[in-house]
C-alpha positions in Angstrom: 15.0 -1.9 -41.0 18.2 -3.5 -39.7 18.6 -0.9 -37.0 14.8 -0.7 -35.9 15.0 -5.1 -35.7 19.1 -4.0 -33.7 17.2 -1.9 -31.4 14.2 -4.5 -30.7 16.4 -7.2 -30.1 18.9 -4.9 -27.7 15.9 -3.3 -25.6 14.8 -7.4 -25.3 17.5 -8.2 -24.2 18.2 -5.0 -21.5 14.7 -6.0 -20.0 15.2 -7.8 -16.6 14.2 -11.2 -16.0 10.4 -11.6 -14.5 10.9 -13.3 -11.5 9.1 -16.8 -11.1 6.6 -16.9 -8.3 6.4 -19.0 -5.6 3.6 -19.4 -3.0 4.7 -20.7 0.2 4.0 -24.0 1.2 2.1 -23.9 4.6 1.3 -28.0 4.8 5.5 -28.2 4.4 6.5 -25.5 6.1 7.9 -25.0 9.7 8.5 -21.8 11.8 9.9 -23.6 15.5 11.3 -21.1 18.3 12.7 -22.4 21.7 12.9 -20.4 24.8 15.4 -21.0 27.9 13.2 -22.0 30.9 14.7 -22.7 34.1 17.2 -25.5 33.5 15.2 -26.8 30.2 13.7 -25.0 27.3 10.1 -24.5 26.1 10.0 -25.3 21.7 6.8 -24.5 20.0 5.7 -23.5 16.6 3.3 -21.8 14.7 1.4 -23.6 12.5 -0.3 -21.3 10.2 1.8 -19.3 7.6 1.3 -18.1 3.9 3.7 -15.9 2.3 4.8 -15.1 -1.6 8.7 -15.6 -2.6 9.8 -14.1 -6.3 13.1 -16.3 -7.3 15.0 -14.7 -9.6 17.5 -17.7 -10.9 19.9 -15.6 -12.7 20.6 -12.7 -10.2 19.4 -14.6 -7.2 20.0 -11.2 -5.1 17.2 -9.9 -6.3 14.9 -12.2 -5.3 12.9 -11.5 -2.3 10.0 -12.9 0.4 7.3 -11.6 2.1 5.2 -14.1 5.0 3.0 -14.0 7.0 2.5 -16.1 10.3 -0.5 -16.1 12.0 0.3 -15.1 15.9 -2.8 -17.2 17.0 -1.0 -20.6 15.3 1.3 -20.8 18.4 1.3 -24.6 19.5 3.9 -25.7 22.5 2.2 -28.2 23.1 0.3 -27.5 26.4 -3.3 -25.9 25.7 -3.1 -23.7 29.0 0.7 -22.7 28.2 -0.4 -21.6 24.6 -3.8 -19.9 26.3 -1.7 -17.5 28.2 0.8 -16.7 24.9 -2.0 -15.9 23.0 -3.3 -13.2 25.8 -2.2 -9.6 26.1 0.6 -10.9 28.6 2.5 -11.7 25.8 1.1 -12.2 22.0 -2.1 -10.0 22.3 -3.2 -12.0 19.3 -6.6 -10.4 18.7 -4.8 -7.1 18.3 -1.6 -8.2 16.5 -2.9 -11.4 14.7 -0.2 -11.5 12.5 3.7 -11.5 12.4 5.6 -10.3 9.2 8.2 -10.2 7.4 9.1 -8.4 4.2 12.8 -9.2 2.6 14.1 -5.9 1.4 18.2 -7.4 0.6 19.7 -10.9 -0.1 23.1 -10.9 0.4 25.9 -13.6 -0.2 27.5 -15.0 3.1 30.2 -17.6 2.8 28.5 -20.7 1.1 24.6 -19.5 1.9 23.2 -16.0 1.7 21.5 -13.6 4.3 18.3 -12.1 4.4 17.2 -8.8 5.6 14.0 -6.7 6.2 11.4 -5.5 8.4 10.3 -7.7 10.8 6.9 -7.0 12.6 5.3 -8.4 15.5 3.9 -7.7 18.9 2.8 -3.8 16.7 6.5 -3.4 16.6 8.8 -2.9 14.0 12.2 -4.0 13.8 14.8 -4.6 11.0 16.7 -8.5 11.4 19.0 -10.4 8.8 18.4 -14.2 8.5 21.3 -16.3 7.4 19.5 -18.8 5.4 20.9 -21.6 2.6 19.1 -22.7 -0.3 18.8 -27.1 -0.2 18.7 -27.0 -4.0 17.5 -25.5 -6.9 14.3 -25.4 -7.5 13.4 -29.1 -9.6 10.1 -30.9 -9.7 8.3 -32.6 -7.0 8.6 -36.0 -6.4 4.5 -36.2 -5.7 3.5 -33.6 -8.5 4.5 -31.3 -11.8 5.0 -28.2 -9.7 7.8 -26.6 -9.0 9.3 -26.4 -5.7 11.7 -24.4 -4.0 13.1 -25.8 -0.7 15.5 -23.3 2.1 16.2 -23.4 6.1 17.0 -20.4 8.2 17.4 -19.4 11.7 17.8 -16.0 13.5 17.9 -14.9 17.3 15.4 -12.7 18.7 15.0 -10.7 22.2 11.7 -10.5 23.8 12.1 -7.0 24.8 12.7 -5.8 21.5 9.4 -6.9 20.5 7.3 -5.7 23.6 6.5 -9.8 24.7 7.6 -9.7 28.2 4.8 -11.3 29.7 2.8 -10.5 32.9 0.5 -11.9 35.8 -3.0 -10.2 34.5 -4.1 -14.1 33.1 -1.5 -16.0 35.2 -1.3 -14.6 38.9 2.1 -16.4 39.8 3.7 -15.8 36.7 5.5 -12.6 36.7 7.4 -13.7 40.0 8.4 -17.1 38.6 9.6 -15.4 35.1 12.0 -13.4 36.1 14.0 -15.9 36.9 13.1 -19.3 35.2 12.1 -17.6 31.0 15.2 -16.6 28.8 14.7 -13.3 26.9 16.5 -14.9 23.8 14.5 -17.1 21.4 16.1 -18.7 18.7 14.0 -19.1 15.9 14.3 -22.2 12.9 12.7 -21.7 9.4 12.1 -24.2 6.7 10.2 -23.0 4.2 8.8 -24.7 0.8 7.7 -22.7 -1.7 5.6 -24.5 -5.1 3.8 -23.0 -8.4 2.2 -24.9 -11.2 4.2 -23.8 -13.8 3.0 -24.1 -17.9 5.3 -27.0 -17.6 3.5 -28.8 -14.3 0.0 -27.7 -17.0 1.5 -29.7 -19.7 1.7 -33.4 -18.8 2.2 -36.0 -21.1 -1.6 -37.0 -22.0 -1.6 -33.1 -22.9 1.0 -33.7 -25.7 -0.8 -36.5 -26.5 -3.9 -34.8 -27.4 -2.2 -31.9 -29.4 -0.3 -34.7 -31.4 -4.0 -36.3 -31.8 -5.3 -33.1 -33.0 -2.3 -32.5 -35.3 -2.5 -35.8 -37.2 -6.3 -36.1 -37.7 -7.6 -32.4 -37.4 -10.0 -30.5 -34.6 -12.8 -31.6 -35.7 -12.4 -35.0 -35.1 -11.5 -33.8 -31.5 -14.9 -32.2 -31.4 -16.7 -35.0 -32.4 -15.2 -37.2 -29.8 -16.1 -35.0 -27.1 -19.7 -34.8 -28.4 -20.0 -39.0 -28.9 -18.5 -39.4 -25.2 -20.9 -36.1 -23.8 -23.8 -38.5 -25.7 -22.9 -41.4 -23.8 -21.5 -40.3 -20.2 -23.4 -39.5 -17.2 -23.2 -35.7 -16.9 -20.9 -35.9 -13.9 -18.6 -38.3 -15.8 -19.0 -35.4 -18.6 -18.3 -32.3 -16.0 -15.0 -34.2 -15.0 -13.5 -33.6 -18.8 -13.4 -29.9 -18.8 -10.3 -29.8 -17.0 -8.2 -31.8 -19.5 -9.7 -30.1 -22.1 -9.1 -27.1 -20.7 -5.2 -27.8 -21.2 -5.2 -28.9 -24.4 -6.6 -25.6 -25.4 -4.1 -23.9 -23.2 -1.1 -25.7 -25.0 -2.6 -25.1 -28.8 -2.2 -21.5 -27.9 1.0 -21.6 -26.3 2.0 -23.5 -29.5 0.8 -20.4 -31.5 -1.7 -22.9 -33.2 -4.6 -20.6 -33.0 -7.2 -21.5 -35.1 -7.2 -25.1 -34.0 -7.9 -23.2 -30.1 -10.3 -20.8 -31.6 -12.7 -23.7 -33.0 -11.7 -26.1 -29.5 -12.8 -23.4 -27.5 -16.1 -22.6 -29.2 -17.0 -26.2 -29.2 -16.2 -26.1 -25.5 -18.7 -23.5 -24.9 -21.6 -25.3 -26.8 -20.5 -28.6 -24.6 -20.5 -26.7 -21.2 -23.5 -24.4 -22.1 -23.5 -23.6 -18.1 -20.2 -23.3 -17.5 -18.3 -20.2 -16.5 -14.9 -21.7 -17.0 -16.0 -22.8 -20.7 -16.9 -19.3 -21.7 -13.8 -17.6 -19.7 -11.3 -19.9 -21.6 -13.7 -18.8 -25.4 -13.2 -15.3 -24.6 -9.3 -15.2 -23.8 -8.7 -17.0 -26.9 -11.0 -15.4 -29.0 -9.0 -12.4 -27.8 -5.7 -13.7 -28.5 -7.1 -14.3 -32.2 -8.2 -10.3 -32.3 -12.1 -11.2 -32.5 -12.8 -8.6 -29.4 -16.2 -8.2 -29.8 -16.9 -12.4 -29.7 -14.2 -12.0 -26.2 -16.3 -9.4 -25.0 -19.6 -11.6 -25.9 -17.8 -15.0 -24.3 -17.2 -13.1 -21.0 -20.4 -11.4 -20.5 -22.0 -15.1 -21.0 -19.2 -16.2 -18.2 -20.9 -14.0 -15.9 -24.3 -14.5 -16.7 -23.8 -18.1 -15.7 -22.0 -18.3 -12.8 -22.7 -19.1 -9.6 -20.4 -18.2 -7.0 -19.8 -21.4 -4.7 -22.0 -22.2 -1.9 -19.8 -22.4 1.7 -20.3 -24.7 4.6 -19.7 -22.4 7.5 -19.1 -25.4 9.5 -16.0 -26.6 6.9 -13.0 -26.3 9.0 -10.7 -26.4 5.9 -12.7 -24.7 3.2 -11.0 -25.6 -0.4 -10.4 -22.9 -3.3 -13.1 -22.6 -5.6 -12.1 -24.5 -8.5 -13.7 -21.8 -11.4 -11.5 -19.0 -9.8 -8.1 -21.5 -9.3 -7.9 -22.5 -12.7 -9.2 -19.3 -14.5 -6.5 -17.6 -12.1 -3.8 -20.0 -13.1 -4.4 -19.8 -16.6 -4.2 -16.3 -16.3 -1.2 -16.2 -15.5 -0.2 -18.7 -17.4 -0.9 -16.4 -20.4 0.9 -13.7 -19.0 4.2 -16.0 -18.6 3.4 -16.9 -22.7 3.3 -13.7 -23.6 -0.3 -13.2 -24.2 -0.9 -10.1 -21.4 -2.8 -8.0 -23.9 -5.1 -10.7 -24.0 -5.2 -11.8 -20.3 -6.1 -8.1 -19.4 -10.2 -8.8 -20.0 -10.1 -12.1 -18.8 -8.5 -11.5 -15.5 -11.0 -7.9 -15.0 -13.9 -10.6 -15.8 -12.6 -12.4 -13.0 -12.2 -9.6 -10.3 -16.2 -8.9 -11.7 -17.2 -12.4 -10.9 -14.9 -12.2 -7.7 -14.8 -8.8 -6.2 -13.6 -9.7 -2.7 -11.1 -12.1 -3.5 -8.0 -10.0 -3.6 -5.9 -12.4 -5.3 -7.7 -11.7 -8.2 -6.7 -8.0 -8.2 -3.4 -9.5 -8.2 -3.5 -11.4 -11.5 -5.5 -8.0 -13.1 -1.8 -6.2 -11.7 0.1 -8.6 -13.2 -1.5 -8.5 -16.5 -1.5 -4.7 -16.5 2.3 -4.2 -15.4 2.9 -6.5 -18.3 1.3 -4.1 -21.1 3.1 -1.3 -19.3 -0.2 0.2 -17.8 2.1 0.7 -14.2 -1.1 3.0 -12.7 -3.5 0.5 -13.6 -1.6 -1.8 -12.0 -0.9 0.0 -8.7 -4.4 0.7 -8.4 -5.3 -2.9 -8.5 -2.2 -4.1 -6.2 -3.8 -1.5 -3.4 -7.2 -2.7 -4.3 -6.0 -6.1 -3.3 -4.4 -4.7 -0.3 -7.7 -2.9 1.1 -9.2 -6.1 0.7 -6.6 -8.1 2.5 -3.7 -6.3 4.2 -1.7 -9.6 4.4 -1.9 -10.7 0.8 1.8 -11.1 0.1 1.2 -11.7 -3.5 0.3 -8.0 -3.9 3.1 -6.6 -1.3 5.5 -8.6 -3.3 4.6 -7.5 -6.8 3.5 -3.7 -5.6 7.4 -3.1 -4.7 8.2 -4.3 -7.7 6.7 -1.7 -10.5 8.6 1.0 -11.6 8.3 4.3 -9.9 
C-alpha cells in the first residue's frame, strides 16, 4: 500500500504543470508599424486582433502564443491611403485576410526573453524572433477579478520578404513615386494584454458569503429564499439571480460539499423551468455526484429548452451569447478543479446546442485531453479548426497533446 500511495504521489508530481490560459485582449491591445516615407514616416496600426497565450509560471519557456491580426484592420489614418493597402498592390486582404503568428521557442535574452515562430502574411511564410519583456506578472485587474497578463515587443520586417511591394494597378502614379519616397523596412511595436476569469475572478466575496450562509443555516433555507424572492420579483428581476446562484453552486463543488450542490442545483432547475443554463449546471453536478442517468436526464432537458439567440444582422458589435459564455467558462472551470470526467458530457451537450461555434470543440478537447482520451481530443481540436482556421484556442492546445 505504501509503495502503490509512493508511486501516486511520484507520477503527480512528474506530471507537468497545465499551463494557464490567456485570451488576448483586443480592446487593450496594440500592433503599430511605421514605414520610412520620403523624409518623414507613415505609422498605422491594425486594430482587429485575437490570439490565445498559454503562461506557464514555473518554466516560463514553455509558454507560447498564437494571434491573429486581421489584414483588413489597417488604419493610418487616411481612408484613401488605407484603400490602396488593403488592395492586391499590397495587402490583398480579401485573399490573405489574416496575418499569423504561432510561437514555437521562448528563449531568455539579457533581462527580457525572445520569441520565435512562423510568421505568415501576404500567403507567405517566414520564420522571425521577437525580443519582447514581460511588464509584470500576471496580478489582478484594477477594473475587474480577472487575471491579466501585460508584455511589449517589437521586431523589423522587410517588405520584400513578405511579397508587399506595392504597385500602380489602384494608384496610377504610385509605382514611380515609391521607388524612391517608401522604406522597405517596417518596424513593427506590440503590446499585448492577455485576461481569463479565473475560479478566483468566479469567487468574489458575496460568493463566500453565501457558502458561509448556507453552512450555518443549511440549503434549505437557501432554497426557500430563492422561492420567497422568485414569489415576490418581477420575472426579469428574478432571471437576473441565476448568475450569482450559478457561483455559489460552482464554489460548493469546488469545496467538495456535494450534497449541499446536488439539492442547490435541483432547486435551480425547478426555479428556472425554461432555462438551459439551469439544467446544464443540474446535470454536471449531478455527474460529479455519480447519478449519470439524472446528468444525462438534466442535459437532454437543456436542449430541449433552448433557444439559440436571435442576431441583429445590423449589430455592428455583436456580444457573446451569455448561455454558451458561462456554460463555457464553467466548463473549464471544472476541468481546472479537477472535475474533467464530469465536464466531458456537459461540454459535448454544449457542442450539441452549439455545433458551429468552434470554441466549444475546444472546451470538449480540453476536457477529453484531461481524462487521457488524446484522439478524442484531437478529433475535436481539428473539428474546431474546420470550423474556424484562425481559432488560436485550438492551434494552441492541438500542439500541445502528446504524440
Amino acid at each position: 500500500m505504501f509503495v502503490a500511495l509512493a508511486f501516486a504521489v511520484l507520477t503527480a508530481a512528474q506530471q507537468p504543470q497545465q499551463p494557464v490560459e490567456f485570451s488576448v485582449d483586443a480592446g487593450h491591445t496594440i500592433v503599430e508599424f511605421s514605414v520610412g516615407f520620403a523624409l518623414s514616416h507613415v505609422k498605422g496600426r491594425f486594430s482587429q486582433t485575437h490570439g490565445t497565450i498559454l503562461y506557464d509560471s514555473a518554466h516560463f519557456e514553455r509558454s507560447s502564443i498564437s494571434i491573429v491580426i486581421e489584414s483588413n484592420s489597417i488604419d493610418t489614418g487616411w481612408p484613401h491611403r488605407d484603400d490602396h493597402l488593403k488592395s492586391d498592390d499590397f495587402f490583398d486582404v480579401e485573399k490573405f485576410p489574416a496575418i499569423t503568428f504561432q510561437s514555437d521557442q521562448i528563449v531568455r535574452r539579457g533581462t527580457g526573453w525572445s520569441m520565435s515562430g512562423p510568421l505568415t502574411m501576404h500567403g507567405v511564410t517566414r520564420r522571425v524572433s521577437i525580443p519582447f519583456a514581460l511588464l509584470a506578472q500576471p496580478s489582478r485587474s484594477p477594473a475587474s477579478p480577472n487575471l491579466i497578463l501585460n508584455a511589449e515587443g517589437s521586431l523589423r520586417l522587410a517588405r520584400k520578404d513578405f511579397g508587399v511591394l506595392g504597385g500602380d494597378k489602384h494608384n496610377s502614379w504610385f509605382t514611380a513615386l515609391r521607388s524612391a519616397t517608401v522604406s522597405d523596412t517596417v518596424d513593427i511595436s506590440l503590446e499585448i494584454e492577455g485576461w481569463v476569469e479565473d475560479r478566483v475572478a468566479q469567487r468574489p466575496a458575496p460568493i463566500d458569503a453565501a457558502l458561509d450562509r448556507i453552512k450555518k443555516e443549511g440549503v434549505d433555507a437557501q432554497i426557500a429564499r430563492m422561492r420567497q424572492y422568485k414569489s415576490t420579483a418581477s420575472p426579469a428581476d428574478f432571471a437576473r439571480t441565476f448568475h450569482g446562484t450559478d457561483l455559489v453552486v460552482r464554489a460548493l463543488v469546488g469545496d467538495g460539499r456535494t450534497q449541499e450542490a446536488v439539492a442547490l442545483a435541483g432547486a435551480i432547475t425547478d426555479l428556472y423551468p425554461d432555462l438551459a443554463s439551469a439544467s446544464l449546471l443540474n446535470g454536471f453536478v449531478q455527474g460529479t455526484s455519480g447519478n449519470a442517468s439524472a446528468a444525462a436526464a438534466s442535459y437532454a432537458r437543456a436542449k430541449q429548452v433552448f433557444r439559440p439567440p436571435a442576431r441583429d444582422p445590423n449589430e455592428r458589435f455583436p456580444q457573446i451569447d451569455d448561455t454558451w459564455y458561462y456554460a463555457d467558462q464553467f466548463t473549464r472551470a471544472a476541468i481546472d478543479m479537477g472535475r474533467a470526467r464530469a465536464a466531458v458530457p456537459l461540454a459535448r451537450t454544449m457542442t450539441e446546442m452549439y455545433p458551429g461555434a468552434a470554441r466549444s470543440f475546444v472546451t470538449l478537447g480540453l476536457a477529453l485531453a484531461q481524462t487521457g482520451d488524446t484522439a478524442g481530443a484531437r478529433a475535436a481540436y481539428a473539428r474546431a479548426l474546420e470550423l474556424d482556421p484562425t481559432e488560436t484556442r485550438a492551434l494552441e492546445w492541438k500542439r500541445r497533446l502528446a504524440n
